[in-house]
N, C-alpha and C positions, 0 to 999 in steps of 0.2 A: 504494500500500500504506500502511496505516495507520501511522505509526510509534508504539511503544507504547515505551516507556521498558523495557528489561529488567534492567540493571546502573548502580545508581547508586555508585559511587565520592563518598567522602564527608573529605575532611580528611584522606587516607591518608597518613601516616609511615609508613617504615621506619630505622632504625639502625641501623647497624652499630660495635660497637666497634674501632680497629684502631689499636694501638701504643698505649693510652690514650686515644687521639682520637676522637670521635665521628662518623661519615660519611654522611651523612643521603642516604641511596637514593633516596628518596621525600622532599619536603618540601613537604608539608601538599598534597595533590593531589587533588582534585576533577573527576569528570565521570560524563558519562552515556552510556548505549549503545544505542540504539536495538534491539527486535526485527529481524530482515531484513539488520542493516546490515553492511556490509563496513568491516573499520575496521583502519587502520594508525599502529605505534605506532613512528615511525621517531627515528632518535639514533644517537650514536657509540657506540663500546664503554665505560663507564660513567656514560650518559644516566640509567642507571636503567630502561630500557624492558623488560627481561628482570624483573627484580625485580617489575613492575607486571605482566607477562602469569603469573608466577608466585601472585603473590598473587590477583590477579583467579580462578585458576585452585583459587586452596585448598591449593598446592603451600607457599604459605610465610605465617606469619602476619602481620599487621602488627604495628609498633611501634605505632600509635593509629590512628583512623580506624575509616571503617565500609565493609561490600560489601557492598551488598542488592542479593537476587536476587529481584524478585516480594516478599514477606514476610518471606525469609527473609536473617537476618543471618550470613554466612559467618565474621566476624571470632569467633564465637560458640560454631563448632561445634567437637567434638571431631574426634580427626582417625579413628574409625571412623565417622561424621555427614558428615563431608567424604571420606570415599573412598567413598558410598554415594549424596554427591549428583556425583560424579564419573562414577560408572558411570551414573546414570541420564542426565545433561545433560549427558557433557563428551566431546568427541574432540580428539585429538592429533595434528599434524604436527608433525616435529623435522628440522632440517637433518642430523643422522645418520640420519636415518631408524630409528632403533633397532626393526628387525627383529630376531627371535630366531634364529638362524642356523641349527640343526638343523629349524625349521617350513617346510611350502611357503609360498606367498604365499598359498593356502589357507588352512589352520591360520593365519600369520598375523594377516589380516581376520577371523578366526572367533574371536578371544581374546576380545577384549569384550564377544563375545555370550553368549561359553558365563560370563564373568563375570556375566550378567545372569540366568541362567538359562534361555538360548533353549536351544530342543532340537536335537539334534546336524543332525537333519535340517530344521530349518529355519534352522540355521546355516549351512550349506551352501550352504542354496539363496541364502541374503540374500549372502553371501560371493561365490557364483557371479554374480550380476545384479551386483554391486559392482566386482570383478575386469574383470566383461564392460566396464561404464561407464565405467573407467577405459582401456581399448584393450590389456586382459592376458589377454582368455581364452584367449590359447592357452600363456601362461605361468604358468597356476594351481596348475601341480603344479612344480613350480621354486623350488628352497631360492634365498635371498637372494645365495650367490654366485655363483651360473649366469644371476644378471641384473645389468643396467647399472646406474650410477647413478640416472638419468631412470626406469627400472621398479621398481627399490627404493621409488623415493619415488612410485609410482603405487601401489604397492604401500601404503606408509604412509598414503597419501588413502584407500583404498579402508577401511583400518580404520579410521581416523578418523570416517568419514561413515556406513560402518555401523550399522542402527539409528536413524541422523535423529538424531542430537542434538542439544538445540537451538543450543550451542554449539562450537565448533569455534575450538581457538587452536593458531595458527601460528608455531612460531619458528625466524625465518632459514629458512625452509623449501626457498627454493631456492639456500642457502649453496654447496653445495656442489655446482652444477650449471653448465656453462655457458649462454652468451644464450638460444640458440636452446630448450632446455630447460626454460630457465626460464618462459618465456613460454607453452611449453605446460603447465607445471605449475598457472602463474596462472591461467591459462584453463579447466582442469582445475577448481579450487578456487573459484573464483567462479561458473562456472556450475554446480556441484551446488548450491553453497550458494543463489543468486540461485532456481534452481528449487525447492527444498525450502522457502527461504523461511528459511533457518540463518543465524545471526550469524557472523559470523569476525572472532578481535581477532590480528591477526597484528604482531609484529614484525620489524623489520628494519631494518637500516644503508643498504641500497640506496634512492634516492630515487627509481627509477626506478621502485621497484613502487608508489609512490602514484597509476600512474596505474591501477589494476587496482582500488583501494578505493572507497569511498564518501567517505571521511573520514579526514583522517591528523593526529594529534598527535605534534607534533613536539619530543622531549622534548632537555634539558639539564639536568644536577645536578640533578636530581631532580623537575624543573618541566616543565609544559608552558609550551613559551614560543610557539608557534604553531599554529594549527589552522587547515587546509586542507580544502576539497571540491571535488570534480571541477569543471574550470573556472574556478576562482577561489579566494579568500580565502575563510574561515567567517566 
């Protein structure tokens, strides 16, 4: 597969002010993301790798720096420009899975589309093939606490990938699951994406999910201090 540059990360700061102090998230960070690619953004809890899949995602701004997607410069947009290039290109895994509790796993995978403007019945139907690929059709009509953990977050993949986005970020996603789960979740998440040909920029504490990626930057105070590919050293 070709790889095409999709997400260039450019000189990105973030700051945070705290007690008069300045705490630099992000310091001065730089890279790029290949179309196709599966990519892990692994670090302890104040690496800054949360802060990076946020910003990457449009969720937060930078302090300086640039994120060009194709053309377009995200640090740029307002943020009705950035929830518009979110519904079109972006899906979400979250280690709580933030399901809406009163929806089936139906309704759901069917939020992002009817965001989009897809029609009720071809909601359905995209939602139903989605549900299926995930191993939940016969939990489709099933509010969030009539399922397990492991189905919650099959549930959250199914909305995520809904629609083919070209993007898809991961965070901590299988936080809150054990081994055995985990493992099918990854596998779950890399083969939709590997078959659709979708990027995933996922974060995570766990070192043991870099063997499920393409490519993993490995962050500290704010820096990548190592980058790894399947097999070896980058």
């Amino acid at each position: 597969m070709e790889r095409t540059p999709l997400i260039q990360l450019k000189d990105l700061v973030k700051v945070f002010t705290l007690g008069g102090e300045q705490i630099y998230a992000l310091n001065h960070l730089s890279l790029n993301i290949n179309k196709g690619e599966m990519v892990g953004i692994l670090g302890t809890s104040g690496s800054g790798k949360s802060t990076l899949l946020n910003i990457m995602a449009g969720l937060e701004k930078p302090t300086a720096g640039e994120i060009i997607y194709g053309h377009l410069h995200l640090e740029k947009l307002n943020e009705k420009e950035l929830t518009k290039f979110r519904q079109l290109n972006v899906g979400f895994v979250f280690q709580s899975y933030n399901l809406l509790p009163t929806l089936t796993a139906l309704e759901n995978v069917g939020l992002g589309l009817m965001f989009k403007g897809v029609s009720k019945k071809e909601r359905e139907e995209e939602s139903k093939r989605m549900l299926s690929l995930v191993g939940l059709e016969k939990r489709m009509h099933h509010k969030p606490k009539q399922l397990s953990g492991g189905q919650q977050q099959r549930v959250s993949i199914a909305r995520a990938f809904v629609g083919t986005p070209k993007i898809i970020f991961a965070d901590e996603p299988t936080g809150n699951l054990d081994t055995a789960t985990t493992y099918e979740i990854m596998e779950l998440i890399t083969g939709i994406a590997k078959r659709n040909q979708q990027t995933v920029i996922m974060v995570t504490h766990d070192e043991e999910l870099s063997n499920f990626v393409d490519i993993s930057y490995h962050m500290r105070d704010g820096e990548i201090i190592r980058i790894s590919r399947k097999g070896g050293e980058a």
